[in-house]
N, C-alpha and C positions, 0 to 999 in steps of 0.2 A: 318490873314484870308483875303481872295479878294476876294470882290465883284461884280458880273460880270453881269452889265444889262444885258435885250435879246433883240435881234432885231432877228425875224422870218421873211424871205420873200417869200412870195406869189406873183406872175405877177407884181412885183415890188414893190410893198406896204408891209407896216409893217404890220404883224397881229398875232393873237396869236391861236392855236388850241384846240379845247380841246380832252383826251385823246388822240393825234396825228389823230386823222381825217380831211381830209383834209376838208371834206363838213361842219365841225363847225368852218371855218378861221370865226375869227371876225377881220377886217380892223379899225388900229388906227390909221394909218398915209399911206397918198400918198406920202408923204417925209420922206422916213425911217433917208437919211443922218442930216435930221432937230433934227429927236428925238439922234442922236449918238450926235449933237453939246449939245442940252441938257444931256444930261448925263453926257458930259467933264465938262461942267459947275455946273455939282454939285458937281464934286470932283471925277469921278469916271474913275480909270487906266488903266481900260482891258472894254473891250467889246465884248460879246457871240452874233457869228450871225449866223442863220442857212438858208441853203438857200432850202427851202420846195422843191420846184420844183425839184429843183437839186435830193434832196435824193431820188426821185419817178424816175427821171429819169438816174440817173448813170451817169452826167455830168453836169457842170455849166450852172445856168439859170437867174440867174440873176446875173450876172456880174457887167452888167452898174450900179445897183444900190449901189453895192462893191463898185467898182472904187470910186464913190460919197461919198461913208462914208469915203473913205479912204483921197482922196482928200481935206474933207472938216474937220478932226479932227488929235489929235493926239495921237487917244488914243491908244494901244495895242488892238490887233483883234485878238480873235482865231474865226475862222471860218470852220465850218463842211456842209454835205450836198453837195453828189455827188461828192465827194473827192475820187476816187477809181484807178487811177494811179499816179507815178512821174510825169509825164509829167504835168499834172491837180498842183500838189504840185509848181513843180516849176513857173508856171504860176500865181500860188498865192504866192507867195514868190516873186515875178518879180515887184506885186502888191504894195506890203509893209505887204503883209500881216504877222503876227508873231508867230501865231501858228495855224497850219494844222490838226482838227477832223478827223480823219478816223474811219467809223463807219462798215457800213457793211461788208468792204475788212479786219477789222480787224475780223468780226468775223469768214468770207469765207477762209482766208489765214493768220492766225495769223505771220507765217516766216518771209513773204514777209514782213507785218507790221514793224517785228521787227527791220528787214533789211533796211527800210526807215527810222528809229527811229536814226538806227547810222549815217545818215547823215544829217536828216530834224528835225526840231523842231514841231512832231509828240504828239499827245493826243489820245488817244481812246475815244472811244463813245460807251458806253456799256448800250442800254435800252432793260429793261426787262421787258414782261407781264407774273404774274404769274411765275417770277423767272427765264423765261427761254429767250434766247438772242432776239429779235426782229431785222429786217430787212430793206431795200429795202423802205426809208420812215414809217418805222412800219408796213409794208406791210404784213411780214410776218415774222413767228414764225422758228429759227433753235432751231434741238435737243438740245440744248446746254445750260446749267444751265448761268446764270451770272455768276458764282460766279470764274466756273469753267474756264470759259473764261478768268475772270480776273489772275487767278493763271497763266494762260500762257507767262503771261506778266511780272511776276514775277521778271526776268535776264535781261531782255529789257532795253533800253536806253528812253519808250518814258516817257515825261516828268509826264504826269499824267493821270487819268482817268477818265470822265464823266461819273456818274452816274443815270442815270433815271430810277426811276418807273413810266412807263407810265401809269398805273391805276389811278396813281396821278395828273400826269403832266394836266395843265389847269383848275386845278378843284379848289383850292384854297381849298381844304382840309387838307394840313399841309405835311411835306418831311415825306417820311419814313426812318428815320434814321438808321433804325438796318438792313437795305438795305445796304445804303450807307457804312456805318463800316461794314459790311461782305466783300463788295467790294475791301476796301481798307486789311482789313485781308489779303484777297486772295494772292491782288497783291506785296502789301509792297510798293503801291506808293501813291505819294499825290493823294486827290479825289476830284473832284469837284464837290457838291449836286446839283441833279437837280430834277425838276418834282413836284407841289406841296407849295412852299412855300405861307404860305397866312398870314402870321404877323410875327412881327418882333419878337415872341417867336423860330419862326423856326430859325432865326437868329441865335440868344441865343443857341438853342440846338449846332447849328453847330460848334458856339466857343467854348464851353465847353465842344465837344469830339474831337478838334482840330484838324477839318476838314479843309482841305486847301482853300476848297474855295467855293462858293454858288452863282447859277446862280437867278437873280431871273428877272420875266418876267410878267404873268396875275396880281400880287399881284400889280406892281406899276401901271402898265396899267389901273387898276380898281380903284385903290385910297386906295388898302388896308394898304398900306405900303410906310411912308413916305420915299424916296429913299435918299433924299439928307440929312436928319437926320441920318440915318445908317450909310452911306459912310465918315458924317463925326466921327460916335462912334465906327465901328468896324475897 
């Protein structure tokens, strides 16, 4: 199982939202690349960054603060948030970056997606309110079930799938698991839990239904959950 801090950015600072609203960012750091050096220093491989602004606006917005995480660790980056052509992909890949979120163009054009997946090292980003796909920064709601979404992805090359339940996410109420395993049902690919985690029982759940991987974010932020204790027992 892997472990995957968060780093969310807002007008360059790390913050964390809750239920994806942008007007509840809480700011935890004006040096987001400060907190990626702590996290290598606890032990930890990959690191989850999303760039807020970006996913609202359909193009990268904080860049300069990327380049800096990138710069200043060495840890593995998948990074999502206004990811919505190649050109943007290879831009981040030019980076160092190592794996490429596509969230809302996966849900608008699942082809295209898949068609990226055979030559970019591609993840989906599938959050869902009330089951059905979310958008445009959580902005807005498609016809479109998760679940059903995920089964698209089924034949596909890309490597895995994020899964959110945004009714969760920043709340520090616990993942909804039987979310997450329908997801990966669907698709038949590894899943990454996200949204929710607020102790290290959600840990627990995520190993013992041999889920690939668990982003976790408000939980360490807040002090719920010791991070460099986990990273070195799971």
């Amino acid at each position: 199982m892997t472990i995957f801090p968060a780093i969310d950015l807002k007008d360059g600072q790390a913050v964390r939202l809750t239920k994806g609203l942008m007007d509840s960012a809480k700011v935890y750091s004006s040096e987001p690349y400060e907190l990626a050096k702590r996290f290598e220093e606890m032990g930890a491989e990959w690191l989850h960054i999303v760039d807020l602004n970006g996913a609202f606006a359909g193009e990268p917005k904080n860049i300069e603060q990327i380049e800096k995480i990138r710069k200043n660790t060495n840890l593995k980056i998948q990074l999502g948030g206004g990811i919505r052509d190649e050109k943007t992909i290879k831009r981040y890949l030019d980076l160092g970056i190592n794996r490429l979120i596509l969230g809302s163009i996966a849900a608008k054009n699942p082809q295209l997606v898949s068609e990226l997946a055979d030559n970019y090292p591609i993840a989906v980003g599938i959050d869902a309110k009330d089951g059905f796909v979310a958008i445009d920064g959580w902005d807005k709601t498609e016809g479109i079930k998760a679940v059903e979404l995920a089964k698209m992805y089924e034949n596909s090359k890309i490597e895995c799938i994020i899964a959110t339940d945004i009714s969760k996410d920043g709340t520090l109420s616990g993942l909804n698991i039987d979310f997450i395993l329908d997801i990966g049902k669907a698709s038949k690919k590894p899943v990454i839990a996200s949204g929710g985690v607020a102790s290290e029982d959600d840990i627990k759940k995520v190993k013992e239904n041999n889920i690939y991987g668990v982003i976790i974010g408000k939980a360490f932020y807040e002090g719920k959950i010791d991070l460099e204790k986990i990273l070195k027992e799971y």
